[in-house]
N, C-alpha and C positions, 0 to 999 in steps of 0.2 A: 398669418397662421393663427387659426386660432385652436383650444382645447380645453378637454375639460377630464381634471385627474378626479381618479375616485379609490378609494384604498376597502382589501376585502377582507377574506378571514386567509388566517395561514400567511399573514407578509405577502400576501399579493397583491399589486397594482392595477389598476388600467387607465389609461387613456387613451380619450376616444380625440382625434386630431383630423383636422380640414384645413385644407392649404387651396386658399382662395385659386382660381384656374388662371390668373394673372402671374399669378408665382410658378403654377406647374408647369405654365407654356413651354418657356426655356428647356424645360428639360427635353422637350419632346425632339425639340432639333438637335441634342445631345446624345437622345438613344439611337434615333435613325443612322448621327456618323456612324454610335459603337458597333452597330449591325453590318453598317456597311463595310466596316473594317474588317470583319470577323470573317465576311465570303466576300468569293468572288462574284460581280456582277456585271455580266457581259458590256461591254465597250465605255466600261468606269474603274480605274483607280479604286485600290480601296480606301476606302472614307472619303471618298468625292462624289457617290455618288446623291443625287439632289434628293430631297425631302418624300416628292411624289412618287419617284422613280421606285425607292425603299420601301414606301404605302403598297405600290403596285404591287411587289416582288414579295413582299412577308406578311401584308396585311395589318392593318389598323390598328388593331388587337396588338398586334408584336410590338409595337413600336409603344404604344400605351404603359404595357406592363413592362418594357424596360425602362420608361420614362418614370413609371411608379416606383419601384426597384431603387433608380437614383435619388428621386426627391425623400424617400424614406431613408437612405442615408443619409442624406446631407442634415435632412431637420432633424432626426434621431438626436444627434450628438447636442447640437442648438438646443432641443428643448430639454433637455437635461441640466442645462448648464442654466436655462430660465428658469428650470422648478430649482436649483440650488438657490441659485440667487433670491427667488421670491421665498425660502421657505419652507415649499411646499414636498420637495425633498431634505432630506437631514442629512449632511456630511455624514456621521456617525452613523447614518442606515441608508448607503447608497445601493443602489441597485446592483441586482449579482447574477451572475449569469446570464446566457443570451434572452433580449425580449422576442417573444412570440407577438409576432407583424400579421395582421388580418386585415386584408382590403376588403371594405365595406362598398365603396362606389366609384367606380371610373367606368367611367361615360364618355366621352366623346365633346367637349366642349363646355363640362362641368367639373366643380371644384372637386379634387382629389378627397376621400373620406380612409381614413382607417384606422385600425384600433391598437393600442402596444398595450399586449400583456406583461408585465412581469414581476421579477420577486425582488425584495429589496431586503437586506438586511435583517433580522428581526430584533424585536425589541429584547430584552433580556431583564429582567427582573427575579433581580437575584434574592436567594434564599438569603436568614443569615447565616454568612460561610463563615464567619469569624467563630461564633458556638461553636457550629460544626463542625471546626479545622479543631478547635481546643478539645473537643468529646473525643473526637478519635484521636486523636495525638495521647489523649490517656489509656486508650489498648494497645501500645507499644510494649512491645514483649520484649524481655530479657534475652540477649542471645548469650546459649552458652555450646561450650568447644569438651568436648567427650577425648578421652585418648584413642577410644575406634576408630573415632575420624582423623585424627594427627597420623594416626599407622598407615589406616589406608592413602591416606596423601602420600604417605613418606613408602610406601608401597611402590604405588604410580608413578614416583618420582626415580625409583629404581630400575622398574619396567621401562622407563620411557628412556632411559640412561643404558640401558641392556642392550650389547648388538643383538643383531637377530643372526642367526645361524642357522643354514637348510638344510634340512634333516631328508634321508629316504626311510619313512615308515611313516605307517597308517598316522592321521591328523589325530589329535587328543584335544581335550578343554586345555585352554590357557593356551595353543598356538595360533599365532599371528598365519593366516593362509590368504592364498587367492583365489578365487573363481570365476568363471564366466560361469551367469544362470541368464535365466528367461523366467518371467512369471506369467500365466493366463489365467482365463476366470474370472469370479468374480462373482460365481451364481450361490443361490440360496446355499443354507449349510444343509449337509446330506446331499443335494442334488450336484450331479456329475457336470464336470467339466467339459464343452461340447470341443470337439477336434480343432473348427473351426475358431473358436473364439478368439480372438485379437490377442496380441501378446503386450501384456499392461506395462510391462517394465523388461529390463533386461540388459545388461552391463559386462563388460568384457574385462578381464584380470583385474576383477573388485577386492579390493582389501579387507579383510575383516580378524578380528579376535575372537577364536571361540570361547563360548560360554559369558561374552559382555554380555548378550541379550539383548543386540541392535535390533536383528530380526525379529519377524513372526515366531513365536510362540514353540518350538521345535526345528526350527530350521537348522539350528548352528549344530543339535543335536544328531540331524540326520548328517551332518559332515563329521562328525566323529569315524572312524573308520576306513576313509578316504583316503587313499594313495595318490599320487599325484597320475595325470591320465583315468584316472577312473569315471566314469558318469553317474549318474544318480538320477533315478525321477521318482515324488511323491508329491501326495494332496496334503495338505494343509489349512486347517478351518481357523479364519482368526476370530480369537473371542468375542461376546460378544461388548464385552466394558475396551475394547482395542481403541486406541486412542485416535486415529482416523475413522471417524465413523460413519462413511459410505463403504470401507470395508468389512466393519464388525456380522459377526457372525458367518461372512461368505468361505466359499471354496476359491481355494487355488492350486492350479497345478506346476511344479516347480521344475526344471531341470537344470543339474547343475552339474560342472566340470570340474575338478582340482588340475589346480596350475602349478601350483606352489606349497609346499612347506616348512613353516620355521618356528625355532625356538629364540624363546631368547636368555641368556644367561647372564641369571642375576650376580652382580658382583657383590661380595662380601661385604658387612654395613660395619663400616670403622671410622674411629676418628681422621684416620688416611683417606679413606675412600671420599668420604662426603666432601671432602676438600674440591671435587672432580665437580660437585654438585652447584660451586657458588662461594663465595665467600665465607664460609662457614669452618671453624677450629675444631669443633668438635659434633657430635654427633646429635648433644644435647642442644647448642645453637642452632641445628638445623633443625629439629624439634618444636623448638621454641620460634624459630623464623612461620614454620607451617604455622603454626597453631594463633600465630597476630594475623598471619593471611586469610584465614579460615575464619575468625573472627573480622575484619574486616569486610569481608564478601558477605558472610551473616547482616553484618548491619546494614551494608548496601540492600539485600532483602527486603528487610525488615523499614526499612526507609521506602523502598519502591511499594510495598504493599499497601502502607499508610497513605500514599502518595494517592494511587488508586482508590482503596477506599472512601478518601477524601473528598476526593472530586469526581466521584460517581454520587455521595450522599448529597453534596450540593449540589448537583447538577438533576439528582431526584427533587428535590423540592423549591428548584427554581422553574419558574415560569418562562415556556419560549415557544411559541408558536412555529415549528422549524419548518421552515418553506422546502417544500420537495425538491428544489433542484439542489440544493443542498445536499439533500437526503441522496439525490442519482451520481451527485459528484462522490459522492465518498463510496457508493458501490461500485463507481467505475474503477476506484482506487485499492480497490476488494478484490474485483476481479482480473486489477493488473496484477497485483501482488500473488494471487493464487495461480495466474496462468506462469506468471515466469517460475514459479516456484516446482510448476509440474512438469515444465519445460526443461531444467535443472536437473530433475531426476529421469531426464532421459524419456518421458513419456508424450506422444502427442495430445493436445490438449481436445482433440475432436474423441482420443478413444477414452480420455479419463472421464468425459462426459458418459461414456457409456458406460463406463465401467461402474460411474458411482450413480445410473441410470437418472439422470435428472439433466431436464435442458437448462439454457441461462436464465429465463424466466422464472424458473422455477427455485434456483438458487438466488437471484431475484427476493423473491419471497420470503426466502428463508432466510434472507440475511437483513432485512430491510430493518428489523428492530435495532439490530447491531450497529446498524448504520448511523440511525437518528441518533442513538447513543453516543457512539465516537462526535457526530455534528455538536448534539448537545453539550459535550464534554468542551468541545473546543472554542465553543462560542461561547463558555462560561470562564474558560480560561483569559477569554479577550476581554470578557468585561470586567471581570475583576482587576484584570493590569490598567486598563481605562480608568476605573473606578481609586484604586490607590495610586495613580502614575506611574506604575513600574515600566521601566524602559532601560535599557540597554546601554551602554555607554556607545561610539564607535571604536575606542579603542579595543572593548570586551568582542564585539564584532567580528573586527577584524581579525587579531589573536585566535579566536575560534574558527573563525573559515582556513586560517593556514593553517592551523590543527589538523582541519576535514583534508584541506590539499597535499597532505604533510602523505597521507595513506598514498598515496599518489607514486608511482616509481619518479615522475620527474613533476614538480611544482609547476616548473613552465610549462612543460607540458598538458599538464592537467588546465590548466587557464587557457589554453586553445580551444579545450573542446567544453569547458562548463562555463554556460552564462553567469558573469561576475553579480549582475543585478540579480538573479535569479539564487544564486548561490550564498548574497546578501540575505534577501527577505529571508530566506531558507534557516540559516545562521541566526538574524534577528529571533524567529519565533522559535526556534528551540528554546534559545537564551533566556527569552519573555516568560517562557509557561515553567524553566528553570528557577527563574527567581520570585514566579509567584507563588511558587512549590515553597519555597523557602519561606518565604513571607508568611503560610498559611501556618509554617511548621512552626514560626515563633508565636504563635497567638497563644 
């Protein structure tokens, strides 16, 4: 066998490979068995029948390309393992992703030719992160805790503590209801909603609080007045700053049922009561309990923002050439994340294409920046744990994946059906881009 590697722009490869026709012989009385085994051929066994017999019945050609087929796998692996050894690949930037296989020459009694593209690793040539971890680690803000927010906790905390009680009278703000709606739509703002248009969402004895302002922009409004059996249909234009924004600005037309109505009754706030709430003696410890929590989650904030910032400014001004298949893996991982996410809210993923009018191609497009980004981000994360040894202990591993399995209703259970090695690496690289987080914060 012989070849010849040649490296391009963007972390891609080629090697262009010829396997002398001494070497590719053998395989040929290997495809003809697999062929033969695959159908039947009148008065043969499968995979007995002879060499010629196979020529005669699929022709030359068939027998060729699956002869080619094998020898590409077999040597694939082989010469990988020689460009390691010689060098000429780098452990530290092994090839990623499937190679792209292109037969150049098969002929008939001539040396097998073809060519493997692929993408390997990229190099990474880091900013300095250390500056940069110390610059920003100095716009860390002060968190501070208001008594607004202590009441409204200790609010929430009351509400959530409150039975609900079902009332017959018209719904008001601040009651807990339910409904079955249907939403359709989805056209320009102004323009009417057509009879026909698809039904985007739509949910059967759905829970909600009026006046939280889950919903669009009026909706929980138009349930004010609502007796329980009662129907309702209205349009609804979501703005146009609406935080889903294949729906900003559009129409929709809503109809919706009352199923249900409840209050709930708040119990009296005493140093009795809050006893109901936790360990707490008085009313002023439970005060004081919110307001370390409140602070707590502040700085958890205030940590993940920096975190972010961090490793987006280094990751802006380090150097990396990010090979596309890179770039398509983490869109695949975009588009899985977004399809189960719409499949969750009850919608078919064929009508939210319509609805937020753009094919996959075209979100595609729109997200490809975001992609390199996330790639970027994480292949700056691996070099820098490369680059200071940061790694993981197994006992930190392990501890953490029974953590993961611990959500689990049964641990044994949950290890039936999730790959242990997979749930390993999984656990490893959290753990890794955790403690390099750390690392950057002490600089």
């Amino acid at each position: 066998m012989d070849y010849n590697f040649t490296k391009s722009l963007k972390s891609q490869a080629e090697i262009d490979v010829s396997i002398p026709f001494r070497e590719f012989e053998p395989h040929l009385a290997r495809a003809a068995t697999l062929i033969s085994e695959e159908t039947e051929i009148e008065g043969f066994r499968r995979g007995k029948a002879p060499y010629e017999i196979v020529k005669q019945k699929f022709g030359e050609n068939a027998i060729y390309e699956r002869a080619a087929d094998l020898a590409v796998r077999k040597t694939y692996p082989e010469l990988m393992q020689k460009m390691l050894d010689s060098g000429e690949v780098s452990p530290s930037r092994p090839p990623i992703g499937r190679p792209e296989i292109t037969i150049i020459k098969l002929v008939p009694g001539n040396d097998l030719e073809f060519k493997i593209r692929l993408a390997v690793m990229p190099e990474v040539k880091l900013s300095d992160y250390k500056v940069i971890a110390r610059r920003v680690q100095k716009e860390k803000k002060a968190v501070s805790i208001t008594d607004e927010e202590v009441e409204k906790t200790l609010e929430w905390l009351r509400e959530s503590r409150a039975p609900l009680i079902t009332v017959d009278r018209p719904a008001q703000s601040g009651d807990t209801v339910e409904i079955d709606f249907s939403a359709r739509g989805g056209s320009a703002s102004g323009g009417e909603v057509k009879d026909n248009s698809p039904i985007l969402s739509e949910s059967k004895n759905h829970p909600l609080v009026i006046g939280q302002g889950k919903f669009l922009p009026g909706f929980e409004d138009n349930l004010i007045g609502m007796k329980v059996g009662d129907e309702k249909s209205f349009t609804l234009v979501a703005p146009e700053n609406w935080h889903e924004k294949s729906m900003a600005g559009k129409a929709f037309d809503f109809i919706v049922t009352m199923k249900l109505v409840q209050e709930r009754k708040l119990p009296e706030l005493t140093d009795e009561s809050v006893k109901n709430l936790g360990d707490f003696p008085s009313v002023e410890a439970l005060k004081k309990s919110i307001r370390e929590g409140i602070g707590k989650e502040k700085e958890e904030k205030e940590i993940q923002r920096l975190r972010a910032l961090t490793i987006e400014k280094i990751a802006e001004e380090t150097k990396i050439e990010v090979p596309d298949v890179l770039i398509e893996g983490e869109l695949d991982k975009m588009f899985t994340e977004l399809k189960s996410g719409v499949e969750q809210m009850g919608m078919k993923w064929e009508d939210y294409l319509l609805h937020i009018k753009k094919g996959v191609e075209e979100l595609q497009k729109d997200w490809r920046d975001e992609a390199e980004k996330r790639v970027r981000i994480a292949l700056v994360l691996r070099e820098i744990a490369k680059v200071e040894k940061i790694e993981p202990t197994a006992e930190e591993i392990e501890t953490r994946a029974n953590q993961l399995l611990s959500q689990y209703k049964s641990v044994e259970d949950a290890k039936k059906h999730i790959d242990a090695e997979e749930l390993k690496e999984y656990t490893k690289g959290i753990l890794k881009n955790q403690k390099v987080f750390e690392f950057l914060e002490k600089m």
